[in-house]
C-alpha atoms as an extended CHARMM CRD file, in Angstrom:
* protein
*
       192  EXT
         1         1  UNK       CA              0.0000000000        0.0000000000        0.0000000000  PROA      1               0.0000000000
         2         2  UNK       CA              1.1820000000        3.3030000000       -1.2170000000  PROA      2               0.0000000000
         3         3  UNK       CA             -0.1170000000        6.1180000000        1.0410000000  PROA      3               0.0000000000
         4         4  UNK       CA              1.0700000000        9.7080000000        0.7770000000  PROA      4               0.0000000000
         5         5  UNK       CA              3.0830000000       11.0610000000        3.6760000000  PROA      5               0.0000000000
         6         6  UNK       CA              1.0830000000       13.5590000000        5.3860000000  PROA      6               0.0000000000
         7         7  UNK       CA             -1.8480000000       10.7500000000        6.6500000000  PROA      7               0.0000000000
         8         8  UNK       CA              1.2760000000        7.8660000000        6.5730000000  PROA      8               0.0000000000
         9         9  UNK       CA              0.8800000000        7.9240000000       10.5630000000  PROA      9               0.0000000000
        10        10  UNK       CA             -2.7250000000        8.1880000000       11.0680000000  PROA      10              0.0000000000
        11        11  UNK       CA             -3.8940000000        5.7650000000        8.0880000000  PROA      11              0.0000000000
        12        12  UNK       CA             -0.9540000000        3.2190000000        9.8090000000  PROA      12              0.0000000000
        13        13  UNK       CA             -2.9150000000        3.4420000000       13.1670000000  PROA      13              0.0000000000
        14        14  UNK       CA             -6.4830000000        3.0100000000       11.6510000000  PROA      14              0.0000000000
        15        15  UNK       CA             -5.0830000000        0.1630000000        9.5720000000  PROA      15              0.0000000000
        16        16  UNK       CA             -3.1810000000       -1.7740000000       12.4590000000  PROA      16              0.0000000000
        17        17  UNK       CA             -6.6130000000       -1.3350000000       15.0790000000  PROA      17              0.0000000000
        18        18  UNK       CA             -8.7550000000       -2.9000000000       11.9540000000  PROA      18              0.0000000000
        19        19  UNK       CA             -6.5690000000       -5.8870000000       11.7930000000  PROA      19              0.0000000000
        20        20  UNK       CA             -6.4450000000       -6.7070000000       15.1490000000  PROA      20              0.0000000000
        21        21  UNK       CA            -10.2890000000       -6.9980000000       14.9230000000  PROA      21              0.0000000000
        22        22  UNK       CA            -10.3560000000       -9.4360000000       11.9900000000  PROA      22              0.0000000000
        23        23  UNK       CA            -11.2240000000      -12.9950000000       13.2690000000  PROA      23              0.0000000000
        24        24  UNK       CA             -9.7780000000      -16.0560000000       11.1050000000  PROA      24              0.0000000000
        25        25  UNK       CA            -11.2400000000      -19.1950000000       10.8680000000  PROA      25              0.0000000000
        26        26  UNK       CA            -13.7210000000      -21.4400000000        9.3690000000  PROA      26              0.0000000000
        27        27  UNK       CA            -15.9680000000      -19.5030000000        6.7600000000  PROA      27              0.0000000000
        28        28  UNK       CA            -19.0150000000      -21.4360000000        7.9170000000  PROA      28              0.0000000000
        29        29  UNK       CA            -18.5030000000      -19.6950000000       11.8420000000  PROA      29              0.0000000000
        30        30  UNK       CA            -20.6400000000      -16.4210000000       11.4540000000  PROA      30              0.0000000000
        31        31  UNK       CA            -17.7400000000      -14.2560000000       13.4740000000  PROA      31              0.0000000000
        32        32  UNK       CA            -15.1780000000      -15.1490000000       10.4340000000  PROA      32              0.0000000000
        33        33  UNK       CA            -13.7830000000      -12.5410000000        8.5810000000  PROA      33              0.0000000000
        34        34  UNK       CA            -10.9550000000      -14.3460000000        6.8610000000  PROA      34              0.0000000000
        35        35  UNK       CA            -10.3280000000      -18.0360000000        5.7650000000  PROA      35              0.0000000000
        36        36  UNK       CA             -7.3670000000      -20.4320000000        5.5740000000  PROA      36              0.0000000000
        37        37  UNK       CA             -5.1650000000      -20.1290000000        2.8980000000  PROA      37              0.0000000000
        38        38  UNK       CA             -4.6840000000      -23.0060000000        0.0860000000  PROA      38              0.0000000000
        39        39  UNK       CA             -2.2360000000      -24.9350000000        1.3870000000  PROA      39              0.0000000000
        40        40  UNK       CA              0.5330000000      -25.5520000000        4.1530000000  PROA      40              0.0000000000
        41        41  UNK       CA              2.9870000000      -24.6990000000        1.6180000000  PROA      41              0.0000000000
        42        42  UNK       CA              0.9690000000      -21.0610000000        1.0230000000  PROA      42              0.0000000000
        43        43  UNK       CA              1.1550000000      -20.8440000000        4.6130000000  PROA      43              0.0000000000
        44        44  UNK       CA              5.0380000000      -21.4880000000        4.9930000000  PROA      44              0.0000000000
        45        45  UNK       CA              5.8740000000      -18.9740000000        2.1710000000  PROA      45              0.0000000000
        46        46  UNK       CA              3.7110000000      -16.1110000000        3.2600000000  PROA      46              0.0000000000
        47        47  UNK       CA              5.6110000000      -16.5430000000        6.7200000000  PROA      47              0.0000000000
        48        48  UNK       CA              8.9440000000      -16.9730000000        5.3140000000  PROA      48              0.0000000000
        49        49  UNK       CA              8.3120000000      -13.4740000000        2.8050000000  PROA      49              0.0000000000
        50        50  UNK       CA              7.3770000000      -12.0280000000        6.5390000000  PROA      50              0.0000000000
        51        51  UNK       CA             10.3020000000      -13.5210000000        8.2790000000  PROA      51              0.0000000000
        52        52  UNK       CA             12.7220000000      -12.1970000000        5.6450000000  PROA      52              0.0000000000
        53        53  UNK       CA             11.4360000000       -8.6010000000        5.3180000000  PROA      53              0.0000000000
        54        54  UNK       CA             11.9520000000       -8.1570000000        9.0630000000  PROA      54              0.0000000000
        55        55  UNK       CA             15.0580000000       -9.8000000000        9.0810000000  PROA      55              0.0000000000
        56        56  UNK       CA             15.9920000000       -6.9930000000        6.4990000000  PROA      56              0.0000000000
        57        57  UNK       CA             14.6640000000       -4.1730000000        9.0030000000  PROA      57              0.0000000000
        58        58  UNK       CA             10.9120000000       -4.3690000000        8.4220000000  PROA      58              0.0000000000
        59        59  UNK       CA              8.7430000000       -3.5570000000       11.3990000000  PROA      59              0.0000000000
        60        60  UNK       CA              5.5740000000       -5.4060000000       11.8940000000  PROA      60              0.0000000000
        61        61  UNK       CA              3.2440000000       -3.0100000000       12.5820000000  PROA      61              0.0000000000
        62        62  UNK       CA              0.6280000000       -5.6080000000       13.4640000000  PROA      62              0.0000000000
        63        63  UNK       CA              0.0240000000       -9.1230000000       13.4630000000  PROA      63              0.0000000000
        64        64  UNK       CA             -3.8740000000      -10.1750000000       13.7540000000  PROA      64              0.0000000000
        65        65  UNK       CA             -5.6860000000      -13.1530000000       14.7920000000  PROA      65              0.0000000000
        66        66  UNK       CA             -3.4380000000      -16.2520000000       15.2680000000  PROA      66              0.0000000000
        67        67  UNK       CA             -5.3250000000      -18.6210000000       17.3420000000  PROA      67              0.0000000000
        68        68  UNK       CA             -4.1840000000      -21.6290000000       17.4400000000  PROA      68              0.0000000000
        69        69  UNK       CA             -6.7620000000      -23.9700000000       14.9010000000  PROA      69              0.0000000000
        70        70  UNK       CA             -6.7360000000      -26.6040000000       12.3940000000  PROA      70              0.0000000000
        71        71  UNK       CA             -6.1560000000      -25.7120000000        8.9710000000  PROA      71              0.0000000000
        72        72  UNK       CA             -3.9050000000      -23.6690000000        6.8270000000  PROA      72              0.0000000000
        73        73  UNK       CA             -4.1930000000      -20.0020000000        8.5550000000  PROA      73              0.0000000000
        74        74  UNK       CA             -2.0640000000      -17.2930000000        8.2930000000  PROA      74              0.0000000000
        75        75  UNK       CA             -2.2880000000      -14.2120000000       10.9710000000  PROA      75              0.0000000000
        76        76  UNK       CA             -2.9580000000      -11.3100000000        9.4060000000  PROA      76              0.0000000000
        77        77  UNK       CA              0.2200000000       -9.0590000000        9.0590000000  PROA      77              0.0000000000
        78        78  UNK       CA              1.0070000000       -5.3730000000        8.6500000000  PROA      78              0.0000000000
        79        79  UNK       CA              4.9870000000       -4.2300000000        7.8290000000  PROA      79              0.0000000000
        80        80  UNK       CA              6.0300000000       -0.8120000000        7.3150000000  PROA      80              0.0000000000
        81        81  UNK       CA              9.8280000000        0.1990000000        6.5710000000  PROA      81              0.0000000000
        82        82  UNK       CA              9.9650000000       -2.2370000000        4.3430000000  PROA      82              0.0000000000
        83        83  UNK       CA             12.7910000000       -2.3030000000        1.7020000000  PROA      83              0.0000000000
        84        84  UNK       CA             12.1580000000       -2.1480000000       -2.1260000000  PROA      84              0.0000000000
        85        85  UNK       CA             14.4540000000       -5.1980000000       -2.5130000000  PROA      85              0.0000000000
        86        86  UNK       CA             12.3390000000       -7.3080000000       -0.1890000000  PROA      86              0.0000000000
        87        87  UNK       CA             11.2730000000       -9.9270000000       -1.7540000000  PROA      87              0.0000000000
        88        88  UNK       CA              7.8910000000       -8.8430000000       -0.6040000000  PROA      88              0.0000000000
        89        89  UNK       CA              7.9140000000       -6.1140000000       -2.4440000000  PROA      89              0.0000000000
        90        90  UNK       CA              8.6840000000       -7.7860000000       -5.5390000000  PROA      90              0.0000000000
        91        91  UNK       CA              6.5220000000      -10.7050000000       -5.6460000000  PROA      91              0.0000000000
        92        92  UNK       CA              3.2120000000      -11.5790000000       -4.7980000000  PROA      92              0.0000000000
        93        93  UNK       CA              2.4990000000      -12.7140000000       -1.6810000000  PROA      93              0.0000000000
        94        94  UNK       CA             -0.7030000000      -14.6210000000       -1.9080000000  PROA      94              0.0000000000
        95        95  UNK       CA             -1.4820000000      -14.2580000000        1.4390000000  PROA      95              0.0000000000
        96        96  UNK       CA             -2.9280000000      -11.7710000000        4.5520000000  PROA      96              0.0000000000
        97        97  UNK       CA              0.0740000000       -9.3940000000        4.6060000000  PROA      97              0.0000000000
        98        98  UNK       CA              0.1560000000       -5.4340000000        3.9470000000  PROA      98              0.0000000000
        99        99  UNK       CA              2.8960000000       -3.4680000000        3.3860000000  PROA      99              0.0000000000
       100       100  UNK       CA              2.9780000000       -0.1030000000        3.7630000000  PROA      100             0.0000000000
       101       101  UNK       CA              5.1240000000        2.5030000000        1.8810000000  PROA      101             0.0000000000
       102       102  UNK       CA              4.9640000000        6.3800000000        2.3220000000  PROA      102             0.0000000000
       103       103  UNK       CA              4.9100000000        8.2700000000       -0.9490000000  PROA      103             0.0000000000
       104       104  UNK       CA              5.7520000000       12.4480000000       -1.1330000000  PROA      104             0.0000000000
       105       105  UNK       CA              4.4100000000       13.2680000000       -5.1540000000  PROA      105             0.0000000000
       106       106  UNK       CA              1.9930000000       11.5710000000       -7.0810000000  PROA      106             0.0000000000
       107       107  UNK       CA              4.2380000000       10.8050000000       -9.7860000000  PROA      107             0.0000000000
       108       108  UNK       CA              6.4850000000        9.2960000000       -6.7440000000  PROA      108             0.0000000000
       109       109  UNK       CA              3.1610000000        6.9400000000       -6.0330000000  PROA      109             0.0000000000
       110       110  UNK       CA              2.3760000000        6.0750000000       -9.7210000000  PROA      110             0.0000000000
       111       111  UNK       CA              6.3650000000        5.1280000000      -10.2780000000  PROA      111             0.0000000000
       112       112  UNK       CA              6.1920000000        2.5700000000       -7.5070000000  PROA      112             0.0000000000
       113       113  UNK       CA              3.0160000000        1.0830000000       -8.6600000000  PROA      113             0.0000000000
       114       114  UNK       CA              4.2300000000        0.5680000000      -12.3460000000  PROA      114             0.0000000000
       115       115  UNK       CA              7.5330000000       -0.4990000000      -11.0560000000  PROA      115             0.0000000000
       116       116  UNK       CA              6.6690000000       -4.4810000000      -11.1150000000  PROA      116             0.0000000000
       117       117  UNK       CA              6.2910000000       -6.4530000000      -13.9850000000  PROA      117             0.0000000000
       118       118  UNK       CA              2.3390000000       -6.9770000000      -12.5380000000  PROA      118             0.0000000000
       119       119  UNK       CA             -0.6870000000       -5.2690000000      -13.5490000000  PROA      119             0.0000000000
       120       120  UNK       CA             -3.8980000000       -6.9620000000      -12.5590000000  PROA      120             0.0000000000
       121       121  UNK       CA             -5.6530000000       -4.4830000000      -10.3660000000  PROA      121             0.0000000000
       122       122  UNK       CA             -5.0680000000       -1.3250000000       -7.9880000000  PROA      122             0.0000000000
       123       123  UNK       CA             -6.7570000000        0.8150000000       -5.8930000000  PROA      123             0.0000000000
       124       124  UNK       CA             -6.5550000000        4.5920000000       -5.4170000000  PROA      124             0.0000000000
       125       125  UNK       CA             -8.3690000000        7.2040000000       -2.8120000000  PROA      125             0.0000000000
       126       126  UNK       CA             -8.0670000000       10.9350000000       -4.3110000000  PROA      126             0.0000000000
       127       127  UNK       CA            -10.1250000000       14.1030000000       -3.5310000000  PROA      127             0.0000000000
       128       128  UNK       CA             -8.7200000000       15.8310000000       -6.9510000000  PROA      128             0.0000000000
       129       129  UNK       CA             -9.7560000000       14.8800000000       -9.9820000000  PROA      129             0.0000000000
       130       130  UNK       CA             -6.5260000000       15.6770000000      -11.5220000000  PROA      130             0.0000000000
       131       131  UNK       CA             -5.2410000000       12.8930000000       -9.7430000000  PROA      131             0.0000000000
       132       132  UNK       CA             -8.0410000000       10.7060000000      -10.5550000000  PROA      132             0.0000000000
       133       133  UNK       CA             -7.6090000000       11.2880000000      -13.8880000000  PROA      133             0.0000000000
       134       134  UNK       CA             -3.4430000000       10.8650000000      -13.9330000000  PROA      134             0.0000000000
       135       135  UNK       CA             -3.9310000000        7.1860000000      -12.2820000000  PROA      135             0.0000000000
       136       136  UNK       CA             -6.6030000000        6.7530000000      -15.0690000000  PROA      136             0.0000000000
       137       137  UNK       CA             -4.4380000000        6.7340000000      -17.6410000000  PROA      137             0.0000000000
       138       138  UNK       CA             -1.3660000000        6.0930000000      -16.6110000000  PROA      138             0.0000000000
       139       139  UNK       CA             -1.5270000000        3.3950000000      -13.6850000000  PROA      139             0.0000000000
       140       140  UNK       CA             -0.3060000000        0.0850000000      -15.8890000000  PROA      140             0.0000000000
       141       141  UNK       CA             -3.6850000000       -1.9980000000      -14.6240000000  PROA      141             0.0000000000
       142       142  UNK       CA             -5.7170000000       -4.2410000000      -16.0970000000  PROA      142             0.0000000000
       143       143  UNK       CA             -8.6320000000       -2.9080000000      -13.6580000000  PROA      143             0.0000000000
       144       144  UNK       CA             -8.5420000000        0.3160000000      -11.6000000000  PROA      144             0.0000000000
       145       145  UNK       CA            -11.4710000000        1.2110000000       -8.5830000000  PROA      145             0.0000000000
       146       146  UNK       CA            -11.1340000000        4.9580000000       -7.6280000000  PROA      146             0.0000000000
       147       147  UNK       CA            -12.5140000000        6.1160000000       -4.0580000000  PROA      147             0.0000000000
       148       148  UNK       CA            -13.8020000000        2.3960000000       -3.4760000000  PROA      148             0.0000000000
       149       149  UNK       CA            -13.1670000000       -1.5370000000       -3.7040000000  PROA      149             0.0000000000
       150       150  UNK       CA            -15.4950000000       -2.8990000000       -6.0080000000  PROA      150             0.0000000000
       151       151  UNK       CA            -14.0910000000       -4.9190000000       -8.6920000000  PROA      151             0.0000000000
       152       152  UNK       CA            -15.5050000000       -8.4130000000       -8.4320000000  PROA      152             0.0000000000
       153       153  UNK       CA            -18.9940000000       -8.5170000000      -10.3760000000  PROA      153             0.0000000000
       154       154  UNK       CA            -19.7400000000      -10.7120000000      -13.0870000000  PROA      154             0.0000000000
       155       155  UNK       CA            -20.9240000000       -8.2560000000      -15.0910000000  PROA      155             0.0000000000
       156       156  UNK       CA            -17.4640000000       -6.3950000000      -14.6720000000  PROA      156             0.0000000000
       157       157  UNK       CA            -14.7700000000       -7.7150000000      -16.7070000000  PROA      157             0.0000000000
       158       158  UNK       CA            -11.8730000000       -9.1180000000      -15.0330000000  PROA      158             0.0000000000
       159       159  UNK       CA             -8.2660000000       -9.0980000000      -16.3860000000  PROA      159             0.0000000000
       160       160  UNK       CA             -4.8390000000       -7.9550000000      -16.0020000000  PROA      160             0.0000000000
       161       161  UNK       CA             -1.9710000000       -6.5080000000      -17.9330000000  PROA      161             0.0000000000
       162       162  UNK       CA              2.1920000000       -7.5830000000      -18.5420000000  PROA      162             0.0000000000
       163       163  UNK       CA              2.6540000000      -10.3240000000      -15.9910000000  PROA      163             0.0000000000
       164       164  UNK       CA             -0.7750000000      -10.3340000000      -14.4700000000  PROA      164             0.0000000000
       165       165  UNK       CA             -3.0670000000      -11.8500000000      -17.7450000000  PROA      165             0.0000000000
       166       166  UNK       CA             -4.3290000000      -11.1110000000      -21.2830000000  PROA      166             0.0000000000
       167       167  UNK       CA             -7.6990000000      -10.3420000000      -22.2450000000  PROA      167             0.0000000000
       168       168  UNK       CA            -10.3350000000      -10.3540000000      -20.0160000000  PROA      168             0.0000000000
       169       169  UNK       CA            -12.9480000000      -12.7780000000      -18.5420000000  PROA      169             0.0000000000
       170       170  UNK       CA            -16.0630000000      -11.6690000000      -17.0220000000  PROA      170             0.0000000000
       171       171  UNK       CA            -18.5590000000       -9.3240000000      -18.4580000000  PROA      171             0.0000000000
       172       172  UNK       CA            -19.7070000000       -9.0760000000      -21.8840000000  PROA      172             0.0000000000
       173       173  UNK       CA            -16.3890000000       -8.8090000000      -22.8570000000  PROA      173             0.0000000000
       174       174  UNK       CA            -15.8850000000      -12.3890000000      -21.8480000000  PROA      174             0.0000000000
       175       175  UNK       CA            -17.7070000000      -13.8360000000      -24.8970000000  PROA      175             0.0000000000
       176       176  UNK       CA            -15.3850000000      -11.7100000000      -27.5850000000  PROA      176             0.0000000000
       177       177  UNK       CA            -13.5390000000      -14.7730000000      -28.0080000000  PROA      177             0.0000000000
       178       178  UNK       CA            -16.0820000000      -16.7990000000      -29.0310000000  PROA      178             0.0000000000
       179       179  UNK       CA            -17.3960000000      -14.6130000000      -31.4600000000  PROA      179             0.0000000000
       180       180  UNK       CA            -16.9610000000      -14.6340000000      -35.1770000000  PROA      180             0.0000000000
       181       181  UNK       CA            -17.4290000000      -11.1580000000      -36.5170000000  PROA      181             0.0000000000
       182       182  UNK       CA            -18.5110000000      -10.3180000000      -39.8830000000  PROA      182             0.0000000000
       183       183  UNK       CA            -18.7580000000       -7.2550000000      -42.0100000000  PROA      183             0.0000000000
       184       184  UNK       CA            -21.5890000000       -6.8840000000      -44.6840000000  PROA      184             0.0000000000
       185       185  UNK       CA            -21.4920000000       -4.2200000000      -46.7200000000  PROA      185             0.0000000000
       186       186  UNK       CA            -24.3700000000       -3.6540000000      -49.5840000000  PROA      186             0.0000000000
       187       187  UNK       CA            -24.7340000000       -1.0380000000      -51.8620000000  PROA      187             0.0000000000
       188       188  UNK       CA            -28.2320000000       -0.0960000000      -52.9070000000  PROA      188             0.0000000000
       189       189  UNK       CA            -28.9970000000       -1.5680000000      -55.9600000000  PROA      189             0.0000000000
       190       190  UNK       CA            -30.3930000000        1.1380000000      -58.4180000000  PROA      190             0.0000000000
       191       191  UNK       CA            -32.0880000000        0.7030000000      -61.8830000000  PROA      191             0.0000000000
       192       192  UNK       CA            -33.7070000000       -2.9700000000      -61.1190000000  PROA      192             0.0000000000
């Protein structure tokens, strides 16, 4: 998470008192906000990614629910000061773990988010239009919510650019590919 310098603190603060409220566990239990992840594997390598950012000066700002359970669960984990050569930072995680990273200019923000070789989705909070507009058309995304988080509905198509997909699926778009399109052209025919 990119988030500019002047709320850094206070958006850390509100972010670290949400996770600690987040309850893992079974999705059937009505008090569960967050699942298991796929596998012990998942698991393992989320913790490792963790393990090695803060061995490489990341703080964790937070680490959620981790009561002991069955299952594949991963607490959920906030890092700030994390370095741009983290591995972290370079790959996908795949799992419950934010990091945060204070920006000063917005062309400092939309750098950093173009910087990896992914592009599936991203999500931006702007009063100014200007800005709105900047991350619009030049935030390398395959899908782009402004001011909130709604991305996933079938009718919306879902894909992502370089590294993160081609083409879409979802939506009407979906069906393109299974389309045959044809021109006709006919001129009037005059005299008969």
């Amino acid at each position: 998470m990119l988030v500019q310098r002047g709320i850094y603190d206070r958006f850390a603060a509100a972010l670290a008192e949400h996770v600690k409220k987040v309850r893992t566990g079974s999705g059937l239990e009505p008090a569960t906000a967050m699942g298991p992840l796929v596998s012990e594997r998942r698991v393992k390598a989320v913790a490792g990614l963790i393990q090695e950012a803060v061995s490489e000066g990341a703080q964790v700002l937070v680490e959620g629910d981790a009561a002991p359970r069955a299952g594949f669960f991963q607490a959920p984990t906030v890092l700030t000061d994390v370095s741009l050569s983290s591995r972290i930072q370079n790959e996908e995680p795949f799992g419950p773990v934010a990091t945060l990273s204070p920006f000063d200019t917005i062309d400092e923000a939309i750098a950093e988010a173009n910087r990896l070789p992914y592009g599936l989705a991203a999500y931006a909070f702007t009063s100014s239009i200007r800005n709105s507009q900047r991350f619009q058309t030049e935030l390398e995304v395959g899908m782009l919510a402004i001011n909130h988080t709604l991305l996933g509905l079938p009718e919306l198509p879902l894909g992502g650019v370089k590294d993160s997909g081609y083409g879409s699926e979802g939506g009407s778009e979906a069906i393109n590919s299974y389309l045959i399109s044809k021109l006709v052209t006919q001129a009037a025919v005059i005299g008969i």
